[in-house]
PDB file of N, CA, C and O in Angstrom:
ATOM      1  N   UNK A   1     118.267 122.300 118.442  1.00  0.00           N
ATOM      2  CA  UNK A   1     118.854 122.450 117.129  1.00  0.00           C
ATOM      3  C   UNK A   1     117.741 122.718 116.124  1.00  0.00           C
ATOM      4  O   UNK A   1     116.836 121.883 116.148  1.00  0.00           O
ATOM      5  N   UNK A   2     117.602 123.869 115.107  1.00  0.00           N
ATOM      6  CA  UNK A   2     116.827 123.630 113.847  1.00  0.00           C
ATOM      7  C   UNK A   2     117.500 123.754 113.120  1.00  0.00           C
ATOM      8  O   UNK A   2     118.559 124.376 113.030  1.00  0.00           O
ATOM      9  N   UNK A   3     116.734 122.931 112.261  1.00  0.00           N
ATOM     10  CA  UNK A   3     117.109 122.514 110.533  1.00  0.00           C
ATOM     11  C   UNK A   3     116.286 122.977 109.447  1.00  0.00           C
ATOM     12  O   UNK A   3     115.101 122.678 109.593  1.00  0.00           O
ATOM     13  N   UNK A   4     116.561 123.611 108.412  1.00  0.00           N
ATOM     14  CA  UNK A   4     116.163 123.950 107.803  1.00  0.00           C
ATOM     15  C   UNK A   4     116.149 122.678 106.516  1.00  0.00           C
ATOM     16  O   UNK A   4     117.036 121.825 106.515  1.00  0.00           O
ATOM     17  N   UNK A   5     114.887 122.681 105.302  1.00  0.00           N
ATOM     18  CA  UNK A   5     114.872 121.914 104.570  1.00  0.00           C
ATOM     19  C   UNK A   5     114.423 121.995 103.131  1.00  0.00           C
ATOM     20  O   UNK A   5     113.350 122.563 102.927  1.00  0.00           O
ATOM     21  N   UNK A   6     114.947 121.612 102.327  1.00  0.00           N
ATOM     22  CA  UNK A   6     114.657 121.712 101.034  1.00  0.00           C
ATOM     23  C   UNK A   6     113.786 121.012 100.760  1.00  0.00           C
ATOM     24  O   UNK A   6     113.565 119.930 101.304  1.00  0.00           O
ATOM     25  N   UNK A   7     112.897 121.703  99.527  1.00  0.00           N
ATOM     26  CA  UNK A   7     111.698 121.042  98.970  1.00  0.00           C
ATOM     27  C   UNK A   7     111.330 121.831  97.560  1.00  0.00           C
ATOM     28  O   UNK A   7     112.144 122.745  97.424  1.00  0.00           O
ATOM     29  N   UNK A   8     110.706 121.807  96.836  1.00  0.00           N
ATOM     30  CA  UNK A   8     110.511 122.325  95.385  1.00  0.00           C
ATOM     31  C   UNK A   8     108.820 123.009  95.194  1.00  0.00           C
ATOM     32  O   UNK A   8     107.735 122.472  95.417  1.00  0.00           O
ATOM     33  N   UNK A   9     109.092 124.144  94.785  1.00  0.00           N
ATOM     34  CA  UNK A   9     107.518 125.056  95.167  1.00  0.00           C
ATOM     35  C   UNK A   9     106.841 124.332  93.586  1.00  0.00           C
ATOM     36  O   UNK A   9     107.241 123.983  92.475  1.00  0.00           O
ATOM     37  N   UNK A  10     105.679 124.400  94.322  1.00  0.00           N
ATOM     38  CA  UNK A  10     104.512 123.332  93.527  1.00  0.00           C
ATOM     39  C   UNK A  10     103.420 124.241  92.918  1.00  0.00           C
ATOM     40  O   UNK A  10     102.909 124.000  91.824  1.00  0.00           O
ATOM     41  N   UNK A  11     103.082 125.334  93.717  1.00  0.00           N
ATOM     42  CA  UNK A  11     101.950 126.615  93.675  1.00  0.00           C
ATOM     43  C   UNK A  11     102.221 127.061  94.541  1.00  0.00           C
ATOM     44  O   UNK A  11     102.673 126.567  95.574  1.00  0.00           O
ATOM     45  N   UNK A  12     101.820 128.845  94.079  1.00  0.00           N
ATOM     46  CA  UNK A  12     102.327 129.772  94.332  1.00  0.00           C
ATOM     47  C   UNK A  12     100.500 130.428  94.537  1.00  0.00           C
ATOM     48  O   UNK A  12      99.578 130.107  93.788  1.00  0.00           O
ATOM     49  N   UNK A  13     100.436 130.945  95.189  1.00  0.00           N
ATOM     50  CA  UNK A  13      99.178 131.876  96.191  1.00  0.00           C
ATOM     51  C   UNK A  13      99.599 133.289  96.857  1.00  0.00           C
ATOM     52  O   UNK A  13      99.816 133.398  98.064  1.00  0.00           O
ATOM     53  N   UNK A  14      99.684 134.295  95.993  1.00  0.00           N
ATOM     54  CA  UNK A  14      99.930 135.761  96.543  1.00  0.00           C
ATOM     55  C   UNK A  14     101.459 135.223  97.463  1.00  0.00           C
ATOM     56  O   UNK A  14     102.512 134.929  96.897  1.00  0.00           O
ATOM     57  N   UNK A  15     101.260 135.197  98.825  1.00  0.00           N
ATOM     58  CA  UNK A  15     102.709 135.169  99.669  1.00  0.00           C
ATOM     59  C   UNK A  15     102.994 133.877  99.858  1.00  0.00           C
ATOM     60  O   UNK A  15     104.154 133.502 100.027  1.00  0.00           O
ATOM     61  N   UNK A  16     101.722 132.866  99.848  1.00  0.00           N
ATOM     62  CA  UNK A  16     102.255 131.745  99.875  1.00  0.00           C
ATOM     63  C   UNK A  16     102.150 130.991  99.212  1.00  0.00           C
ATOM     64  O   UNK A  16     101.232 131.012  98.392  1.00  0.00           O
ATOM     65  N   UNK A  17     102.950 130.095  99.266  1.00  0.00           N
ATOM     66  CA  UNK A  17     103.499 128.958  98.095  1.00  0.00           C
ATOM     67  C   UNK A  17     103.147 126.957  99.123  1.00  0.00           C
ATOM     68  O   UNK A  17     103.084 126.566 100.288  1.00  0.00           O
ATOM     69  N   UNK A  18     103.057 126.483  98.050  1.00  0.00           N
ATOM     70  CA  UNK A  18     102.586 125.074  98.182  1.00  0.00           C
ATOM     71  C   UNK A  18     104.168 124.645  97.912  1.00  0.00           C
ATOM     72  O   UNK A  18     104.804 125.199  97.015  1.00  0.00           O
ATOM     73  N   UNK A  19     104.694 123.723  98.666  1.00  0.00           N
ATOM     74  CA  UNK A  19     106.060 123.031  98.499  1.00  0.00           C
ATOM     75  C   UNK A  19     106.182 121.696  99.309  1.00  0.00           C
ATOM     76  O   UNK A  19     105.965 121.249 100.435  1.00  0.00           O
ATOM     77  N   UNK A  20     106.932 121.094  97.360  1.00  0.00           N
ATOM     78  CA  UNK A  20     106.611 119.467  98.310  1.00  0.00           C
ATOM     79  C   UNK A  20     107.976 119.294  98.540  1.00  0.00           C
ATOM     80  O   UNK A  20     108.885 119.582  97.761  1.00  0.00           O
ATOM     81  N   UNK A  21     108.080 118.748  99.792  1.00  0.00           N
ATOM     82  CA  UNK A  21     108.871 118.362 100.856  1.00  0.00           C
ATOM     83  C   UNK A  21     109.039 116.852 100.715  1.00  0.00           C
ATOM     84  O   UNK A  21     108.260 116.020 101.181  1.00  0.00           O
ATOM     85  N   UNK A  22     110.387 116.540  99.867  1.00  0.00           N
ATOM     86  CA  UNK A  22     110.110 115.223  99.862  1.00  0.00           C
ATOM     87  C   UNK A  22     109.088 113.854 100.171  1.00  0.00           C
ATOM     88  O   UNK A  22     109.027 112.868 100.905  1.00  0.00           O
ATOM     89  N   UNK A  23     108.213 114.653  98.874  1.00  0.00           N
ATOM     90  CA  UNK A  23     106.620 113.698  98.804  1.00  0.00           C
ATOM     91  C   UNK A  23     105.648 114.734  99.657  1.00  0.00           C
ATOM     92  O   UNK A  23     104.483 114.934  99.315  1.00  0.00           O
ATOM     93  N   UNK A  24     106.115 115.220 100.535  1.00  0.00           N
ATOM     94  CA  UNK A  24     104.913 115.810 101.203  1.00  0.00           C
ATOM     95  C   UNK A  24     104.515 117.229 101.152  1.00  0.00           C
ATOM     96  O   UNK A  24     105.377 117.994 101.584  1.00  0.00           O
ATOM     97  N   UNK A  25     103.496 117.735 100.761  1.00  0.00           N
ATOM     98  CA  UNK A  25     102.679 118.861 100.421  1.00  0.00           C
ATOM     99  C   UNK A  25     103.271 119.815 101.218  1.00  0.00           C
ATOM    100  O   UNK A  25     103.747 119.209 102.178  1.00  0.00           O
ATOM    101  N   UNK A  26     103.534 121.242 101.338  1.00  0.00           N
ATOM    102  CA  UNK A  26     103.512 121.788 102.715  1.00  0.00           C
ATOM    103  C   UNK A  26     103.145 123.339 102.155  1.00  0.00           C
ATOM    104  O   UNK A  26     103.225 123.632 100.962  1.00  0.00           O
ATOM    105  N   UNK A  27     102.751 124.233 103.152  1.00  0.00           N
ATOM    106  CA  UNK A  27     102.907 125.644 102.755  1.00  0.00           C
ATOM    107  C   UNK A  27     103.566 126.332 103.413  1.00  0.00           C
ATOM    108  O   UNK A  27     103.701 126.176 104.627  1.00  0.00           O
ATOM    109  N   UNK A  28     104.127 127.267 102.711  1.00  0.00           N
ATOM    110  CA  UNK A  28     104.746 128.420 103.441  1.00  0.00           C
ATOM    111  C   UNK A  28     104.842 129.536 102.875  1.00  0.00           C
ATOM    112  O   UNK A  28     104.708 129.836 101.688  1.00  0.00           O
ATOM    113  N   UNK A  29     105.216 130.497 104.277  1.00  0.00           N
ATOM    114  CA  UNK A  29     105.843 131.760 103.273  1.00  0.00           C
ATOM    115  C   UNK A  29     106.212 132.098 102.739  1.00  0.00           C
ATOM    116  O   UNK A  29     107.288 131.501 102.770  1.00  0.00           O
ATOM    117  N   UNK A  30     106.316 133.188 101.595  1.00  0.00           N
ATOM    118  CA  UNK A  30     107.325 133.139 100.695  1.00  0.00           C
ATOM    119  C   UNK A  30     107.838 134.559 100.276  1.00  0.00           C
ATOM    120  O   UNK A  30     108.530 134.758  99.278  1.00  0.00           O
ATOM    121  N   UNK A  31     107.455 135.438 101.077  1.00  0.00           N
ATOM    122  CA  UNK A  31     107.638 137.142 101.061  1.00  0.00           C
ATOM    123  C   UNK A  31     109.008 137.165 101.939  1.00  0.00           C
ATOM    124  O   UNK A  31     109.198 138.144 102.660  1.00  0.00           O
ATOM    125  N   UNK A  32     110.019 136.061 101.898  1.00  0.00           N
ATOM    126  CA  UNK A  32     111.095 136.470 102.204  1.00  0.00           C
ATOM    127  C   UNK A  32     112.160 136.403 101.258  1.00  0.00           C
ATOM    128  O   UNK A  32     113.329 136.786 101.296  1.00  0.00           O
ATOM    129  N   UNK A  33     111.347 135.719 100.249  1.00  0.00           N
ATOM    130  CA  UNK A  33     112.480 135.328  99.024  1.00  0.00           C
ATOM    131  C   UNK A  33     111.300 135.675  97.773  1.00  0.00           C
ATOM    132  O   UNK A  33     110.097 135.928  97.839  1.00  0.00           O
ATOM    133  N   UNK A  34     112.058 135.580  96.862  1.00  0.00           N
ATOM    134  CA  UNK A  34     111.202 135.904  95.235  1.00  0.00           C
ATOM    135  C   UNK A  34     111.476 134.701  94.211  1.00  0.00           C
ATOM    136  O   UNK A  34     112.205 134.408  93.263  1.00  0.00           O
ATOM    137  N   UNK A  35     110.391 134.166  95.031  1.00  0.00           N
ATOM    138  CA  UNK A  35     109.958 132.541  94.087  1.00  0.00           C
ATOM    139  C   UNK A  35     109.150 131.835  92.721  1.00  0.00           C
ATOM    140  O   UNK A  35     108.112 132.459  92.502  1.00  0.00           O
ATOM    141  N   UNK A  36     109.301 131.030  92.037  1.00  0.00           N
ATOM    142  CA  UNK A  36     109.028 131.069  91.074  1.00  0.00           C
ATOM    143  C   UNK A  36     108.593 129.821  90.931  1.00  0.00           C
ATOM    144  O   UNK A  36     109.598 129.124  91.074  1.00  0.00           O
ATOM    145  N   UNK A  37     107.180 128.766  90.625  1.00  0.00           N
ATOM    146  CA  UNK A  37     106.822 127.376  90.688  1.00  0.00           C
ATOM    147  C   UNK A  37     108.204 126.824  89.504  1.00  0.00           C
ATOM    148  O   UNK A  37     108.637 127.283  88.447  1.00  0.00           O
ATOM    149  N   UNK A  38     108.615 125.394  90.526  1.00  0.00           N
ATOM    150  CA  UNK A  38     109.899 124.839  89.743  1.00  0.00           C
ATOM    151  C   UNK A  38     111.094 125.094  90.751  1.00  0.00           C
ATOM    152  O   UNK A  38     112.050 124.323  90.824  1.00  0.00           O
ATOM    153  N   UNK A  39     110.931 126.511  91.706  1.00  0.00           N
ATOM    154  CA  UNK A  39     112.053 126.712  92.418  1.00  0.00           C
ATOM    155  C   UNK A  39     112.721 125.673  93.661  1.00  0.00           C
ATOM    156  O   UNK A  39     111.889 125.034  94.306  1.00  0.00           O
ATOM    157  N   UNK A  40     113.321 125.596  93.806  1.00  0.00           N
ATOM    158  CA  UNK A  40     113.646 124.466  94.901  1.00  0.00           C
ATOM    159  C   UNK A  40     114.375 125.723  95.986  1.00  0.00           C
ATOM    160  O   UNK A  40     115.234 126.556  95.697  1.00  0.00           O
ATOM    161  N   UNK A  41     113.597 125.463  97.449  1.00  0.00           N
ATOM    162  CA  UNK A  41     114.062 126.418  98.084  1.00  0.00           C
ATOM    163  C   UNK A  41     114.405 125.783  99.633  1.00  0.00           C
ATOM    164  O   UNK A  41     114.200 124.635 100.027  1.00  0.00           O
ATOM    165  N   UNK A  42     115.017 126.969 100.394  1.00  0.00           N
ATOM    166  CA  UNK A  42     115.423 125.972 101.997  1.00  0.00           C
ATOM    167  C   UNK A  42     114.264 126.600 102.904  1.00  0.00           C
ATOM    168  O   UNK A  42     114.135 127.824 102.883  1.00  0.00           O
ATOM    169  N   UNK A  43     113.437 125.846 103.677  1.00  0.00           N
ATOM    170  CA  UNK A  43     112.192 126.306 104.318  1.00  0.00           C
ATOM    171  C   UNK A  43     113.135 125.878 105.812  1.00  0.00           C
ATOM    172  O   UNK A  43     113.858 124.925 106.101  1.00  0.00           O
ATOM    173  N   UNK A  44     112.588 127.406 106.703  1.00  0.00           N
ATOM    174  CA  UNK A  44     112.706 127.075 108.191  1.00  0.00           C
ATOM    175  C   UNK A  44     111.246 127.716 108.363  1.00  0.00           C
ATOM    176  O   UNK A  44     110.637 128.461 107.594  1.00  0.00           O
ATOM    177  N   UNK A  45     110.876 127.201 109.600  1.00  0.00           N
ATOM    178  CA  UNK A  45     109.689 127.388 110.453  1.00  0.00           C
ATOM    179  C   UNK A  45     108.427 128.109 109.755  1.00  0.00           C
ATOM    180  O   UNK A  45     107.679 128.961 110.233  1.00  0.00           O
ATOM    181  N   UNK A  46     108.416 127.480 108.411  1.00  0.00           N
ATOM    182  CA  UNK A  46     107.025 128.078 108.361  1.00  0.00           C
ATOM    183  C   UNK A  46     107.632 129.437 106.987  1.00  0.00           C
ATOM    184  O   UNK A  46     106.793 130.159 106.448  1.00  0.00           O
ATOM    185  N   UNK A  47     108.658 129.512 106.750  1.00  0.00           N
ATOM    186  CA  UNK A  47     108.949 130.500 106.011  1.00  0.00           C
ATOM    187  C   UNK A  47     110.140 130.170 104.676  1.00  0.00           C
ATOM    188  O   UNK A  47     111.203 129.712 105.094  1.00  0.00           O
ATOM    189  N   UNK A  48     110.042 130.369 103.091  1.00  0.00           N
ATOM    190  CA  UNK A  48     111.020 130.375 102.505  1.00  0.00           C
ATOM    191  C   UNK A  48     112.402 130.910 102.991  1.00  0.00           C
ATOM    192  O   UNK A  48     112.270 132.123 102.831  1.00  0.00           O
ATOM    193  N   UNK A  49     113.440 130.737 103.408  1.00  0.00           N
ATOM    194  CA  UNK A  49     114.528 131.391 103.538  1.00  0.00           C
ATOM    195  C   UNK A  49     115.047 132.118 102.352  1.00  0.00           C
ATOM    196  O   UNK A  49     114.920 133.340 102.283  1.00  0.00           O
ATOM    197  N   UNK A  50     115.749 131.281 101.215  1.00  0.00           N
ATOM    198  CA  UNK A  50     116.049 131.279 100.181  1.00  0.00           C
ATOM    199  C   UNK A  50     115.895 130.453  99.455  1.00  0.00           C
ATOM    200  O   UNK A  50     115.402 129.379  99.801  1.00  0.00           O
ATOM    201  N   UNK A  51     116.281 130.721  98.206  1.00  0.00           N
ATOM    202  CA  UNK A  51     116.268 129.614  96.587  1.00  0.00           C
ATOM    203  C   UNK A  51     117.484 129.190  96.738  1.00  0.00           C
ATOM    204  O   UNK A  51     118.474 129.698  97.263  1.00  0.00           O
ATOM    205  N   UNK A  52     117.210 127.742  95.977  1.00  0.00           N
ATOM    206  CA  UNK A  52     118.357 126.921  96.176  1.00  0.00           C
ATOM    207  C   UNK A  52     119.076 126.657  94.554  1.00  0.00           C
ATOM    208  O   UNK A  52     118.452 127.338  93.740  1.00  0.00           O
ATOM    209  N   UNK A  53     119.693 126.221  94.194  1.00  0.00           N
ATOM    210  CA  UNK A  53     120.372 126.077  93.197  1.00  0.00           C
ATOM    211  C   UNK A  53     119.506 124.269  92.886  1.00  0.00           C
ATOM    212  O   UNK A  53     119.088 123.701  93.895  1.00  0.00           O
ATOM    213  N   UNK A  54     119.363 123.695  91.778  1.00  0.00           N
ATOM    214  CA  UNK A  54     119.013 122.116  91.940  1.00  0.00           C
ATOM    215  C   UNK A  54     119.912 121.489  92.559  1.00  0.00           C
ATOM    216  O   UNK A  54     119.686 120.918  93.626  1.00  0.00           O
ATOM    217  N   UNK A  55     121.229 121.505  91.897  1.00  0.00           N
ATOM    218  CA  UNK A  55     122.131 120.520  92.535  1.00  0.00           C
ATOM    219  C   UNK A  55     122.368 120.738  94.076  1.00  0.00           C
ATOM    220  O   UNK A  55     122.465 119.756  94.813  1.00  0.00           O
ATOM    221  N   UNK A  56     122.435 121.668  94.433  1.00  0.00           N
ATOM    222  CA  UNK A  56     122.556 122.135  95.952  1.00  0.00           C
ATOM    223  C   UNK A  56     121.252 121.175  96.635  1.00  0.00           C
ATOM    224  O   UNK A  56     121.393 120.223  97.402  1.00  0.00           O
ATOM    225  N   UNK A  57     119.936 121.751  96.092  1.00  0.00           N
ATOM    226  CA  UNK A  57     118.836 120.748  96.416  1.00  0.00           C
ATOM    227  C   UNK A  57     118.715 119.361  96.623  1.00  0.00           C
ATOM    228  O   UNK A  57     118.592 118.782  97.702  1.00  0.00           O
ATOM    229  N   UNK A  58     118.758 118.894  95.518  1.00  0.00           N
ATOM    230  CA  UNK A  58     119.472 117.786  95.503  1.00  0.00           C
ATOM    231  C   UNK A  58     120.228 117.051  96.466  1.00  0.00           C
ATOM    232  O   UNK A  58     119.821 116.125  97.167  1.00  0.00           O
ATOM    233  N   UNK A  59     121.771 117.734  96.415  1.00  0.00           N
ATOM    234  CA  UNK A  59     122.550 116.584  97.426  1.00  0.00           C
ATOM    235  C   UNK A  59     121.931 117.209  98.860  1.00  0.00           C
ATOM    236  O   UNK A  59     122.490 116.554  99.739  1.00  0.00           O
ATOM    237  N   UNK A  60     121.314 117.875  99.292  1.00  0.00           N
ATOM    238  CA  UNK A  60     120.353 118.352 100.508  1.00  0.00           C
ATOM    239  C   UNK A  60     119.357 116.873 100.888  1.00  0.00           C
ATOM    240  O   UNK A  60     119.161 116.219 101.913  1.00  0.00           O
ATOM    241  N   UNK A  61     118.876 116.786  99.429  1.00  0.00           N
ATOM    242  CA  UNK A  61     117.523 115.484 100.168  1.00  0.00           C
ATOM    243  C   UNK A  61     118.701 114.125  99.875  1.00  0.00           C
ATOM    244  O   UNK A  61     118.680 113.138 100.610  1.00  0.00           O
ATOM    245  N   UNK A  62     119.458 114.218  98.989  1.00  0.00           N
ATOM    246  CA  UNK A  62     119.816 113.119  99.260  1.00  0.00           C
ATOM    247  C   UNK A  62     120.863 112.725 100.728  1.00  0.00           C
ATOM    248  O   UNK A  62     121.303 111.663 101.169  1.00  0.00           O
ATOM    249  N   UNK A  63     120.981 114.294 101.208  1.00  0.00           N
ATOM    250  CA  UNK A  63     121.564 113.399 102.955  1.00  0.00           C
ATOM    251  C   UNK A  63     120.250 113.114 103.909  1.00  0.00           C
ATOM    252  O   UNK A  63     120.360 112.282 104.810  1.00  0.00           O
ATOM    253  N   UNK A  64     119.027 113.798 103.707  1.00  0.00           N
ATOM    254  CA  UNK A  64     118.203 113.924 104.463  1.00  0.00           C
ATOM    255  C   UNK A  64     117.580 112.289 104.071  1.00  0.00           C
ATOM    256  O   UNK A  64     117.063 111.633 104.976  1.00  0.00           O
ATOM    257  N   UNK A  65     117.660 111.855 102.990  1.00  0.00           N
ATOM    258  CA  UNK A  65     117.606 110.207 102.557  1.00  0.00           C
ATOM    259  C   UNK A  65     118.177 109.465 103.210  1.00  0.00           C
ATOM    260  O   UNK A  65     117.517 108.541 103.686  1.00  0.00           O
ATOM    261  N   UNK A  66     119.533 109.538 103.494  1.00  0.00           N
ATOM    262  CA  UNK A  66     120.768 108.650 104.054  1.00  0.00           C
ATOM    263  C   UNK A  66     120.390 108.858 105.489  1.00  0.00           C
ATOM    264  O   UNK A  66     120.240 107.781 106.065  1.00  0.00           O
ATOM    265  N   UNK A  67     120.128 110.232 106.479  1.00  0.00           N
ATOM    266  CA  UNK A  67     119.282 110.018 107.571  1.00  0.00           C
ATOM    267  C   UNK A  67     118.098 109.258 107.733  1.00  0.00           C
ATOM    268  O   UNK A  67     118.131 108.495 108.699  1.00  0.00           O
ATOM    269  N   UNK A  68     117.582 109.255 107.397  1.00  0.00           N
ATOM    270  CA  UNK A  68     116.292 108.354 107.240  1.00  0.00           C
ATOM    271  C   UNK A  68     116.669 106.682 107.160  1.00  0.00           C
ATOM    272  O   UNK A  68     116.242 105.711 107.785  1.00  0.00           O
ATOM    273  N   UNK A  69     117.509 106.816 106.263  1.00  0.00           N
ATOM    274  CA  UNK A  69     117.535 105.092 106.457  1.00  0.00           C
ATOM    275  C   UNK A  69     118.150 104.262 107.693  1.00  0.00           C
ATOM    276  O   UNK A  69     117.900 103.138 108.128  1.00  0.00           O
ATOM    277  N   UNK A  70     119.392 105.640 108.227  1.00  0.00           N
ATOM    278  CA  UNK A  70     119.833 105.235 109.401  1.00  0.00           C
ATOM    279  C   UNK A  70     119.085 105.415 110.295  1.00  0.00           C
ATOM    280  O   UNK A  70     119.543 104.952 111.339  1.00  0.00           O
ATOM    281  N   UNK A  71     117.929 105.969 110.429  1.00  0.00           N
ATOM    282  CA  UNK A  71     117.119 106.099 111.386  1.00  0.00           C
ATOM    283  C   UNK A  71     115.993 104.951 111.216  1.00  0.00           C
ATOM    284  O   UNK A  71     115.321 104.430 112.107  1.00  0.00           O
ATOM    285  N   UNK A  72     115.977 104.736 110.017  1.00  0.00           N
ATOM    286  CA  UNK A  72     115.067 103.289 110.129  1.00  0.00           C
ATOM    287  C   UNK A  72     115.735 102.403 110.526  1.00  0.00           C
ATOM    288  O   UNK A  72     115.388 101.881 111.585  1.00  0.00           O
ATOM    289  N   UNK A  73     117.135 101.818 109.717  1.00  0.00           N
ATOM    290  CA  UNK A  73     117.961 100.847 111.014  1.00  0.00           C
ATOM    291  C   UNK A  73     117.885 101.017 111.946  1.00  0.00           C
ATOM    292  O   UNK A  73     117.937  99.953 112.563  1.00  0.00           O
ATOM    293  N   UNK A  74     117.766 101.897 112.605  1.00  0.00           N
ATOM    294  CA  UNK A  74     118.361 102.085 114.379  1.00  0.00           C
ATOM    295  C   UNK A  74     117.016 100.931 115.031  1.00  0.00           C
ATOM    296  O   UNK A  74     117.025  99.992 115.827  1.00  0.00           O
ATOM    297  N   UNK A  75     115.800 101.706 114.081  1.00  0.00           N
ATOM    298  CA  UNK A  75     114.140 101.514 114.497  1.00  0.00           C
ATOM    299  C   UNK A  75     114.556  99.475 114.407  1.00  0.00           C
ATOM    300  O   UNK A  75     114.397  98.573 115.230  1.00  0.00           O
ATOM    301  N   UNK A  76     114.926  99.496 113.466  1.00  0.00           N
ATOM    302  CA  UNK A  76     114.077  98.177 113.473  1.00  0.00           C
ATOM    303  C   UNK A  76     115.188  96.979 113.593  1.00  0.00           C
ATOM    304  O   UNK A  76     115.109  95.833 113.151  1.00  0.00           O
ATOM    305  N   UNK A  77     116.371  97.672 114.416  1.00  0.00           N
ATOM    306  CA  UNK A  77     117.609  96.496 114.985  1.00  0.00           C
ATOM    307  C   UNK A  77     117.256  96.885 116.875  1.00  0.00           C
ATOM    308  O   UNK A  77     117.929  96.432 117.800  1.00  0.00           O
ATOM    309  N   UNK A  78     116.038  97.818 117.020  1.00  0.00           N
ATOM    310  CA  UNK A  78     115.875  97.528 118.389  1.00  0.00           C
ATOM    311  C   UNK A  78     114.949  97.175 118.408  1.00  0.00           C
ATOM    312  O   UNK A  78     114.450  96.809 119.471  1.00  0.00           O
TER     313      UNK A  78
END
């Protein structure tokens, strides 16, 4: 299965762009979409897909939040 993930471009470098990924730094491509620092976009493998709308962004990390916590329960009730 891949997942693609939202994160918000931080700096922008000719094709690639700096995007933090809920807290975390990352780079990627960005000559697949036409990005702008502030943009919140959906990253697969290394590449912008598209721009995201905020609110779209948004409720994006906030399920990728609600995974996480169930995945920390799972961690620490075994």
């Amino acid at each position: 299965m891949c997942v693609a993930v939202p994160g918000k471009v931080v700096e922008i470098h000719g094709d690639t762009a700096k995007i933090d990924i809920m807290n975390n730094i990352c780079e990627a491509n960005i000559s697949l979409a036409s990005v702008q620092i502030g943009d919140y976009v959906l990253i697969h493998a290394g590449c912008v897909l598209e721009v995201l709308k905020k609110d779209m962004a948004e409720e994006l990390l906030e399920l990728f939040d609600q995974l996480k916590e169930e995945v920390d329960e799972d961690s620490n009730a075994g």
